[in-house]
C-alpha positions in Angstrom: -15.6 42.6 81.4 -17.6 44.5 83.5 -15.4 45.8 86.2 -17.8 47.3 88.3 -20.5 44.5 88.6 -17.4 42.2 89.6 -16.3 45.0 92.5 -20.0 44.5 93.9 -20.0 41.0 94.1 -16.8 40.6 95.6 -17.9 43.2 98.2 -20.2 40.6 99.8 -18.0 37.7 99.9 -15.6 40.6 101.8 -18.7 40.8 103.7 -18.9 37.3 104.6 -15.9 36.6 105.7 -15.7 39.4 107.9 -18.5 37.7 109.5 -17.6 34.7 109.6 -14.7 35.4 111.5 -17.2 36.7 114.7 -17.4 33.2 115.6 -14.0 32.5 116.3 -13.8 35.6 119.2 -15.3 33.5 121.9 -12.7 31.0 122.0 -9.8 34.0 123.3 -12.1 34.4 126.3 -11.7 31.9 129.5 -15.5 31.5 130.1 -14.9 29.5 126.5 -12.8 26.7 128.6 -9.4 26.8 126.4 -7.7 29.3 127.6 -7.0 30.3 131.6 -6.5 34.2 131.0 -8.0 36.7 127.9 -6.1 36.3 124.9 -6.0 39.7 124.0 -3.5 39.4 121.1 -6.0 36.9 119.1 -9.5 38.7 120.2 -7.8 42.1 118.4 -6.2 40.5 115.6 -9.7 39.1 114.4 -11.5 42.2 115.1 -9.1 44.2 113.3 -9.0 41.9 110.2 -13.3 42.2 110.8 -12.2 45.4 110.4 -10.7 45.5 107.4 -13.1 42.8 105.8 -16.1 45.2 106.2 -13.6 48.3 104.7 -12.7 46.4 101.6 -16.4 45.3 101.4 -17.5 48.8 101.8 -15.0 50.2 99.2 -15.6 47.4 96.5 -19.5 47.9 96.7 -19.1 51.9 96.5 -16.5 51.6 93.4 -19.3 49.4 91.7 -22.3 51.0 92.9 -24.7 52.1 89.4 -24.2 49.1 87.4 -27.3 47.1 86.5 -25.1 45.0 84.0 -25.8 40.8 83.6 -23.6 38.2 85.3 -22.6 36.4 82.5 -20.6 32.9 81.8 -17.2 35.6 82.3 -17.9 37.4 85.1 -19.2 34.7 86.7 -15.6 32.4 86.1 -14.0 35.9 87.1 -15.9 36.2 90.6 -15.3 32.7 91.2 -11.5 32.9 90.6 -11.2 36.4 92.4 -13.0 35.4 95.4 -10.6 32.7 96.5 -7.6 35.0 96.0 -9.2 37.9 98.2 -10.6 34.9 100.6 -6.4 34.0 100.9 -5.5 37.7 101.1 -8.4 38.5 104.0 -8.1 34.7 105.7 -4.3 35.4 106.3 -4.9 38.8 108.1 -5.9 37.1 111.7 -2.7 35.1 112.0 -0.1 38.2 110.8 -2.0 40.4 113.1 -2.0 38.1 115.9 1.8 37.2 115.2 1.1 33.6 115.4 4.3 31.4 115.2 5.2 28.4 113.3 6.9 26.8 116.1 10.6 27.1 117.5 14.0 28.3 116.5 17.0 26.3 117.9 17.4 28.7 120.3 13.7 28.3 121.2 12.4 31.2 120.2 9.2 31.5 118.4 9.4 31.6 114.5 6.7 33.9 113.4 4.3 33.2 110.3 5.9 35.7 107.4 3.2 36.7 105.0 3.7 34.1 102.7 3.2 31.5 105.6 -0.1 33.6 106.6 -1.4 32.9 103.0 -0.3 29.8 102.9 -2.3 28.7 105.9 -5.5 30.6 104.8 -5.3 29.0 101.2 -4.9 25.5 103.1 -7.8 26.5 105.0 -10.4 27.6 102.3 -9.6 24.9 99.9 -9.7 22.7 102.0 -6.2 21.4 101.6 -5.0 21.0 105.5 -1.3 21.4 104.5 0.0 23.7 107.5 3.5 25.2 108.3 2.8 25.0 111.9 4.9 22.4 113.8 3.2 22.9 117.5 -0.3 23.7 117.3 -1.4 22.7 120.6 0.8 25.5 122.2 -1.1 28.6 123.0 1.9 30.9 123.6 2.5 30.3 119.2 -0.8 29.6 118.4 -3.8 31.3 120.2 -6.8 29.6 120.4 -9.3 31.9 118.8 -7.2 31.7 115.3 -6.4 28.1 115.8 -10.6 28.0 115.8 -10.3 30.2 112.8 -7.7 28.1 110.9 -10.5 25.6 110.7 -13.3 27.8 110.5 -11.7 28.3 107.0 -12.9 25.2 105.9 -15.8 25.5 107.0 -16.1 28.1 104.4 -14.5 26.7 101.9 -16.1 23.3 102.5 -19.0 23.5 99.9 -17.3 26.7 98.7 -17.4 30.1 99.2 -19.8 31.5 96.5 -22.1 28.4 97.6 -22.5 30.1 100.7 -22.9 33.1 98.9 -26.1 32.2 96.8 -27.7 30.3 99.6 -27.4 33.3 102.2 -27.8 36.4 100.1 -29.4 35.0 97.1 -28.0 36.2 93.1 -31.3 35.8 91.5 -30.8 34.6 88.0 -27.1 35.1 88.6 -26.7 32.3 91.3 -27.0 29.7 88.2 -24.5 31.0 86.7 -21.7 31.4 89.8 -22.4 27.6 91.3 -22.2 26.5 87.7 -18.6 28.1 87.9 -17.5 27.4 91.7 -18.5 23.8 91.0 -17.3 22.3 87.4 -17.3 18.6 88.2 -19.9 16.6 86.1 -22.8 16.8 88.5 -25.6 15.0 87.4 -28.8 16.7 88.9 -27.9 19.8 89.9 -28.4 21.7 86.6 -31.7 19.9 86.8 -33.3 22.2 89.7 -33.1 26.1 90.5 -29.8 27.0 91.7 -30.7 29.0 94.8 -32.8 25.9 96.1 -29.8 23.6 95.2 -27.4 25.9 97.1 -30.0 26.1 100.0 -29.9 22.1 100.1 -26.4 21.7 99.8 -26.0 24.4 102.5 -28.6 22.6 104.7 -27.5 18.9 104.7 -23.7 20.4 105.0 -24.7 22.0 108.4 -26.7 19.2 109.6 -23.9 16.8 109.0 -20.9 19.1 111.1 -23.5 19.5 113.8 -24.4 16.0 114.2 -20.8 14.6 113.9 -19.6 17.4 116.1 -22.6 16.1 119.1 -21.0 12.3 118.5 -17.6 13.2 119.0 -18.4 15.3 121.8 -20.1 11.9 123.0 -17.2 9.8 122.4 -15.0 11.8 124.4 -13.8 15.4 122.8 -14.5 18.7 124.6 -16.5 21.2 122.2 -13.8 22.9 121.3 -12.2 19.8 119.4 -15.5 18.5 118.1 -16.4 21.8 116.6 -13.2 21.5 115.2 -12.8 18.2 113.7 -16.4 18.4 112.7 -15.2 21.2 110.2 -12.0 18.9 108.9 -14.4 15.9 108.3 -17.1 17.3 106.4 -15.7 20.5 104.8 -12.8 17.0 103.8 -9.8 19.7 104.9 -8.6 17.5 107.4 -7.0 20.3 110.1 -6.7 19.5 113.7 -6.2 20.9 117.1 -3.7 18.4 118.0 -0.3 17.7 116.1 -0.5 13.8 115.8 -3.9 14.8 114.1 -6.8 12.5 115.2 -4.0 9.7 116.2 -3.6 12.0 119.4 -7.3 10.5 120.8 -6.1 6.5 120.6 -9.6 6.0 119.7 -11.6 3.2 117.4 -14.6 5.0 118.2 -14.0 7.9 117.4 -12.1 6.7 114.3 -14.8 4.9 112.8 -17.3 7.6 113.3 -15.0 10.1 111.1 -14.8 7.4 108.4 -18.2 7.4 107.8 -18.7 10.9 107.6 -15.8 11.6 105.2 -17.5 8.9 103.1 -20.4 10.7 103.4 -18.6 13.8 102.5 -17.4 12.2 99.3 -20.5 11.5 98.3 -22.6 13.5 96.0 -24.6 15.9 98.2 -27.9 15.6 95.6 -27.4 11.7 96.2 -27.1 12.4 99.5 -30.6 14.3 99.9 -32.3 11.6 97.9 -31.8 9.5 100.6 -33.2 11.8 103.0 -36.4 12.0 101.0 -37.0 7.9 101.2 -35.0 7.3 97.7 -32.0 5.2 98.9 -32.3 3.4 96.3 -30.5 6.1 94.0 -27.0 5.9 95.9 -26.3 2.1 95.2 -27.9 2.4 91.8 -25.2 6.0 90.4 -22.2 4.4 89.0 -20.3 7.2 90.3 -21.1 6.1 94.0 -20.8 2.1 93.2 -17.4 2.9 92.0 -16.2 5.4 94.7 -17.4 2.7 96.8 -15.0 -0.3 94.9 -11.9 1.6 95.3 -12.4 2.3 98.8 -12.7 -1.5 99.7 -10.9 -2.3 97.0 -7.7 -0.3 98.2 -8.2 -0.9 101.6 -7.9 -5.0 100.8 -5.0 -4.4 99.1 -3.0 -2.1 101.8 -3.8 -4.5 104.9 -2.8 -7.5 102.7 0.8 -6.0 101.7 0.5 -4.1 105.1 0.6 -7.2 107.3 3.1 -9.3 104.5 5.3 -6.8 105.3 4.5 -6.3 109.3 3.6 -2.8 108.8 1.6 -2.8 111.5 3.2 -4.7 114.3 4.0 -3.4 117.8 4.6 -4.2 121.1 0.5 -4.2 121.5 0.2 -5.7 118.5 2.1 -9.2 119.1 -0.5 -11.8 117.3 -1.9 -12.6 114.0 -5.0 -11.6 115.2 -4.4 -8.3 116.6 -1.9 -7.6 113.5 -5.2 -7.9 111.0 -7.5 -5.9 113.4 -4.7 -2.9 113.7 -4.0 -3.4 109.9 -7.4 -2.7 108.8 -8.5 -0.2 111.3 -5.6 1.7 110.4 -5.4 1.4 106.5 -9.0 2.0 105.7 -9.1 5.0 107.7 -5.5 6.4 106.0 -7.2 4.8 102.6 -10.8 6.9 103.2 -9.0 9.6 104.4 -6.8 9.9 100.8 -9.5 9.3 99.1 -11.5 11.6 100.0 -8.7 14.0 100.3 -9.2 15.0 103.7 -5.9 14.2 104.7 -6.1 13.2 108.5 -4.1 10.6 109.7 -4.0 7.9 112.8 -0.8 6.4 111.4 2.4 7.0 110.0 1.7 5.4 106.8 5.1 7.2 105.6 6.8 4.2 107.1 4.5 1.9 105.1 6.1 -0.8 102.8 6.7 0.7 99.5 3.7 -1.1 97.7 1.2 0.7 100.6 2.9 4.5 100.0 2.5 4.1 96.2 -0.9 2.6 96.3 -1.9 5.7 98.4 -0.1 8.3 96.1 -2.0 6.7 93.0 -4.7 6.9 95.1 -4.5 11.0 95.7 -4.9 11.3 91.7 -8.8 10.2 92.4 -11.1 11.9 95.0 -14.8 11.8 96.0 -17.6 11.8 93.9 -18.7 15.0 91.4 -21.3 17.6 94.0 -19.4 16.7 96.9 -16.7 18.6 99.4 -13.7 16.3 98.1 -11.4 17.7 96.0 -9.3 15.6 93.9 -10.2 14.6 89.7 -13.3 12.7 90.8 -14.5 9.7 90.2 -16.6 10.3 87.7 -13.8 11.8 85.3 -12.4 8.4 85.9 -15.1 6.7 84.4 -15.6 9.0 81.5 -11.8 8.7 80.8 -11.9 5.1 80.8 -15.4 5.0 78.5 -13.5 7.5 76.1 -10.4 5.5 76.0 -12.4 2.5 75.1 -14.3 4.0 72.6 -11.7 5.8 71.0 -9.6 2.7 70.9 -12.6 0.6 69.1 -12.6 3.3 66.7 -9.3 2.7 66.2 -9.5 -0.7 64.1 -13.8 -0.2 63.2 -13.3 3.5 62.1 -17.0 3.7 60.6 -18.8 2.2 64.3 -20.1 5.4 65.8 -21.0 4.4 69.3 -22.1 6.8 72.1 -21.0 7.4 75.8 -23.8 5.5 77.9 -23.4 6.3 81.6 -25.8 4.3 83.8 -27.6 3.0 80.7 -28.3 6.3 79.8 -26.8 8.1 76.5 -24.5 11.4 76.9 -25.9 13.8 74.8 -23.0 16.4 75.7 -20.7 15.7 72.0 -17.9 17.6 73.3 -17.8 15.7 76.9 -15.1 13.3 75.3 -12.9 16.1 74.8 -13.2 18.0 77.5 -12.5 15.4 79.9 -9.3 14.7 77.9 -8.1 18.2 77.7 -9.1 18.0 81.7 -6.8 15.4 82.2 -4.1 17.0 80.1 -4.0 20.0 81.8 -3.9 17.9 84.9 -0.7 16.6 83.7 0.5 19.2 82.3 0.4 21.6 85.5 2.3 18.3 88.0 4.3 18.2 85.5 5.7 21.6 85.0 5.3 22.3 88.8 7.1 19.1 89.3 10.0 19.9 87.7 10.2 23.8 88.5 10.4 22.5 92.7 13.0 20.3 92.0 14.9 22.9 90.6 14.3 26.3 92.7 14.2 24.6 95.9 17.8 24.1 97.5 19.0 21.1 98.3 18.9 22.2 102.4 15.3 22.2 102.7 16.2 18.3 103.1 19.2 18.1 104.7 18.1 20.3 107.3 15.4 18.8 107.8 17.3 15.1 108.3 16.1 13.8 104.9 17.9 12.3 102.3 18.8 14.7 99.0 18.1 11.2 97.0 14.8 11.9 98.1 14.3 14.9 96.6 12.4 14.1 93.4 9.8 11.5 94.6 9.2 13.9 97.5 9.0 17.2 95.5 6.0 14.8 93.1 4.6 13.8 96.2 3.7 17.6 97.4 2.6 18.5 94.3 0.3 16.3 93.9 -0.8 16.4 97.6 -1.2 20.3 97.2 -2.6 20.4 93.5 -5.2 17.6 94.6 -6.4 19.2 98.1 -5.1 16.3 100.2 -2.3 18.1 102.6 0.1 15.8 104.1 2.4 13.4 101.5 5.7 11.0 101.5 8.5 11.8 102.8 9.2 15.4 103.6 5.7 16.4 103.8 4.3 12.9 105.3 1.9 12.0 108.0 4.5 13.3 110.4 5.8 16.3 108.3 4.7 19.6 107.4 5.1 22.3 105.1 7.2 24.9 107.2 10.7 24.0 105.9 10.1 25.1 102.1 11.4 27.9 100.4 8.9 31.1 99.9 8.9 30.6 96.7 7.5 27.0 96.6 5.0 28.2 99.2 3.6 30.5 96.6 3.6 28.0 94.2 1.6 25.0 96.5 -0.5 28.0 97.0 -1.3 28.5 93.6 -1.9 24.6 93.1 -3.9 24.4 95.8 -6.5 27.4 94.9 -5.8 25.7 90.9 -7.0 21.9 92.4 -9.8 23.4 94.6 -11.7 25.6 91.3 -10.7 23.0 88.9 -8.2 25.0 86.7 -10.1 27.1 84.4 -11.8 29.7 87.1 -7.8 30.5 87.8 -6.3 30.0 85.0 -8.6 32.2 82.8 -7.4 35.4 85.2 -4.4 34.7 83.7 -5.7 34.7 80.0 -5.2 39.3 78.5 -8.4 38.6 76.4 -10.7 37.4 79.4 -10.4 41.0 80.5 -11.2 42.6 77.4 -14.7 44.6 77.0 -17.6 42.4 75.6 
C-alpha cells in the first residue's frame, strides 16, 4: 500500500470540503433574509473548521509529497473508503464548534450535539441518509442557520459522491477510472464504456442542472431561496433533509409535492440514461430493463398501498369526508411516501407510521430495493434485483437439467461477465449477513429505556431495532416505529449511533470500499 500517494489524495478531498463549506457563511448574515441579527457563533464555527480543512489538507499533501507511484485497484478502494471517514470526521466540526443543540431538556434547556451526534449528522449528510438527531430544526437559538444550510450542503456532496466531484473538478488522469470505478460499484451499464473524467464531468453537469432547476420551481411554487436551495439538495442528492421538522408535509402543498416526485424519480434514474435523453435518444429509458422495472414497482407499490390504504381508512380526516376525496388524499399521499422509499430519499408528507400494517410492511420491503445502478439512490438497486432473480432461475433449471448450460441475457443481450452470478450472490449475502448481525447486536446493547422513555412499547423493540437498520444500512433515514415519519434518531444509545454510522457509510460505498479497511492484508506492501 502506498501510504504516501493515499495522504495526497486525501489532501484534496480535505481541500474540498473546506471549500465547500464557504457557501454556507452567507446564510449567518441578515442581508441573507433568515436571520434578524449576525450569527456570529455559526459564521466562526465554519470558518474555523475551513480552517482546519485546509490544515489537514496542507499536512496530508506535505506528508505525501515525492511519490510518483500508480493508483491502483487498492489504493483506489482505500481512497474511496478513507475519504468518507475523514468527510464524517471534517463534516461534524461546524456543528461541535458552533455548539448546535439537538433540541430540549425537560427543564428546557438546550441538549448539545456530543461528538458522536456531530458525526452522526455529517455521516447522514454525506451519504445521503437524512437520519438526524435533531428534534427542532426550525429553531435558530439550537440550530443556526448557516450550519442548518450546511447539514444539507452535505448532500450535496455526497449526492453523486465525493470522489465524483473530485475527478470532475480537479481531474486524476488515468487514475479517475480507477476511483469512480470504486466510489460507484453498482452494475452500471455505459459508464465503463466512455472516459471516466468525461463521465464524471456529465454526471457532475446534469446533477447541477437538475438542483438548480428544481430549486427555481420550488421557489415558484411558493418557498423562499433559502428552502428551495435546500430541498433542492434533499431531492436530487435523494438525502431527503429539510429545513422544517414535519419535512415537506410542513408546505400543505400538491404542487409542490408532485414536482419533488418527479425529480426524485429522476434522481433514481441512471444518470447515463438520463443524458441520452438529453441528446434526442429517449427511446433508451423505456427500452433498459433496469428503468421499466424501477418504473413497475413504483406504480406497482403505489396501487397496492392506496388500495389497502383506503380498505383500511388510512387516509380519512375531517377534510377528507368522501369516497372521492379519500382516493385523491390516498394516492397523493402514498405515491409520494412510496417514491420517496424507493428512492431512499426519505422525505415524508404523511405519517405513514400509523399506516395499516399491510402499508408499513410493504414500504419496509420496499427499503431493501432502491433506484437504478449510476444514480444518487442508495439502496441494492434494481438491477441486482433482476440479476438475482435471472441467477435464481437459472440455477434452479440447473438443478433438474444439470448438463443445459444457459447464459445470463439482460435486455436480449448475453453477460459475458462469468463471475457476475456469484458476485451478486455473495452481494446479497453480505447484505444479509451485516442486518443481521447488526440486527441482533441493537437488540441487545441498547437498553430497554431508549423506548420507554421515549413512550414506546418494549414489545416493540425488535421490529423497530430491524426497522433502523435497515433504514440506516440502506440510506433511507426515517423507519417504523421509534424512528418513523415522526421520529428521529436522538434517543439512541452512543454506541448504536456509531453503529448506524457505520451502516450508513457501509450502505452508501456498497460494503467492500469499507469493509476492506478492515481486512490486515489490504495494508500490506505490494
Amino acid at each position: 500500500m502506498n501510504l504516501r500517494l493515499l495522504l495526497r489524495h486525501l489532501s484534496s478531498i480535505s481541500w474540498l470540503i473546506g471549500a465547500a463549506m464557504l457557501f454556507s457563511l452567507p446564510w449567518a448574515l441578515p442581508v441573507a433574509g433568515q436571520v434578524d441579527t449576525f450569527e456570529s457563533q455559526g459564521f466562526l464555527a465554519l470558518l474555523g473548521s475551513m480552517a482546519i480543512c485546509f490544515l489537514v489538507g496542507w499536512a496530508m499533501r506535505y506528508a505525501g509529497r515525492k511519490t510518483d507511484g500508480v493508483l491502483y485497484r487498492k489504493e483506489a478502494m482505500a481512497v474511496v473508503g478513507l475519504s468518507w471517514v475523514l468527510a464524517t470526521l471534517l463534516g461534524a466540526l461546524p456543528y461541535l464548534f458552533s455548539g448546535t443543540a439537538r433540541g430540549y431538556d425537560a427543564e428546557n434547556e438546550p441538549i448539545r450535539m456530543s461528538f458522536i451526534d456531530c458525526l452522526f449528522e455529517a455521516q447522514s449528510g454525506f451519504s445521503t441518509t437524512g437520519a438526524t438527531v435533531l428534534t427542532a430544526v426550525e429553531d435558530p437559538d439550537l440550530v443556526p442557520r448557516c450550519i442548518l444550510f450546511w447539514r444539507s450542503g452535505t448532500h450535496f456532496l455526497g449526492g453523486l459522491g465525493i470522489i465524483v466531484l473530485f475527478v470532475a473538478i480537479l481531474g486524476q488522469g488515468s487514475a479517475g477510472k480507477v476511483l469512480m470505478r470504486a466510489e460507484m460499484p453498482g452494475p452500471s451499464k455505459e459508464g465503463s464504456q466512455t472516459r471516466m473524467q468525461h463521465t464524471a464531468w456529465v454526471f457532475t453537469g446534469i446533477y447541477i442542472a437538475l438542483n438548480a432547476i428544481l430549486a427555481i420551481l420550488l421557489f415558484f411554487e411558493g418557498m423562499n431561496v433559502y428552502d428551495a436551495l435546500c430541498h433542492a439538495f434533499g431531492t436530487l442528492a435523494t438525502g431527503g433533509f429539510s429545513t422544517y421538522d414535519a419535512s415537506l408535509g410542513h408546505f400543505q402543498s400538491p404542487l409542490i409535492e408532485s414536482t419533488v416526485i418527479f425529480f426524485m424519480v429522476l434522481a433514481g434514474t441512471n444518470f447515463t440514461l438520463l443524458y441520452l435523453v438529453i441528446l434526442g435518444r429517449p427511446g433508451r429509458l423505456l427500452a433498459d430493463i433496469e428503468w421499466r422495472t424501477y418504473a413497475a414497482v413504483i406504480l406497482g407499490v403505489t396501487a397496492l398501498v392506496v388500495a389497502f390504504g383506503m380498505l383500511h381508512h388510512d387516509f380519512l380526516s375531517e377534510s377528507v369526508n368522501s369516497r372521492t376525496a379519500e382516493f385523491f388524499a390516498a394516492l397523493r399521499f402514498g405515491l409520494f411516501q412510496v417514491v420517496s422509499i424507493m428512492t431512499t430519499t426519505g422525505y415524508a408528507t404523511d405519517d405513514f407510521d400509523s399506516w395499516n400494517s399491510f402499508g408499513r410492511g410493504v414500504l419496509f420491503l420496499l427499503m431493501f430495493v432502491g433506484g437504478c445502478a449510476g444514480s444518487t439512490g442508495g439502496g441494492l438497486k434494481v438491477i441486482r434485483h433482476i440479476l438475482f432473480l435471472k441467477v435464481l432461475q437459472r440455477d434452479v433449471e440447473h438443478s433438474f437439467h444439470p448438463t443445459v448450460v444457459r447464459p445470463l441475457r439482460l435486455g436480449g443481450q448475453t453477460i459475458e461477465d462469468p463471475d457476475l452470478g456469484k458476485n451478486i450472490m455473495t452481494y446479497f449475502g453480505l447484505i444479509l449477513v451485516i442486518f443481521v448481525f447488526s440486527w441482533m447486536f441493537l437488540v441487545t446493547v441498547e437498553p430497554d429505556e431508549t423506548w420507554i422513555s421515549g413512550g414506546q412499547s418494549v414489545e416493540n423493540k425488535l421490529i423497530d431495532s430491524a426497522s433502523s437498520i435497515s433504514a440506516t444500512l440502506n440510506n433511507i433515514g426515517p423507519g417504523l416505529g421509534t424512528v418513523g415519519a415522526t421520529q428521529n434518531y436522538a434517543h439512541f444509545s452512543p454506541l448504536a449511533k456509531l453503529l448506524f454510522i457505520f451502516l450508513m457509510m457501509v450502505g452508501r460505498l456498497e460494503i467492500f470500499a469499507i469493509l476492506v479497511l478492515f481486512v490486515p492484508s489490504f495494508w500490506r506492501a505490494r
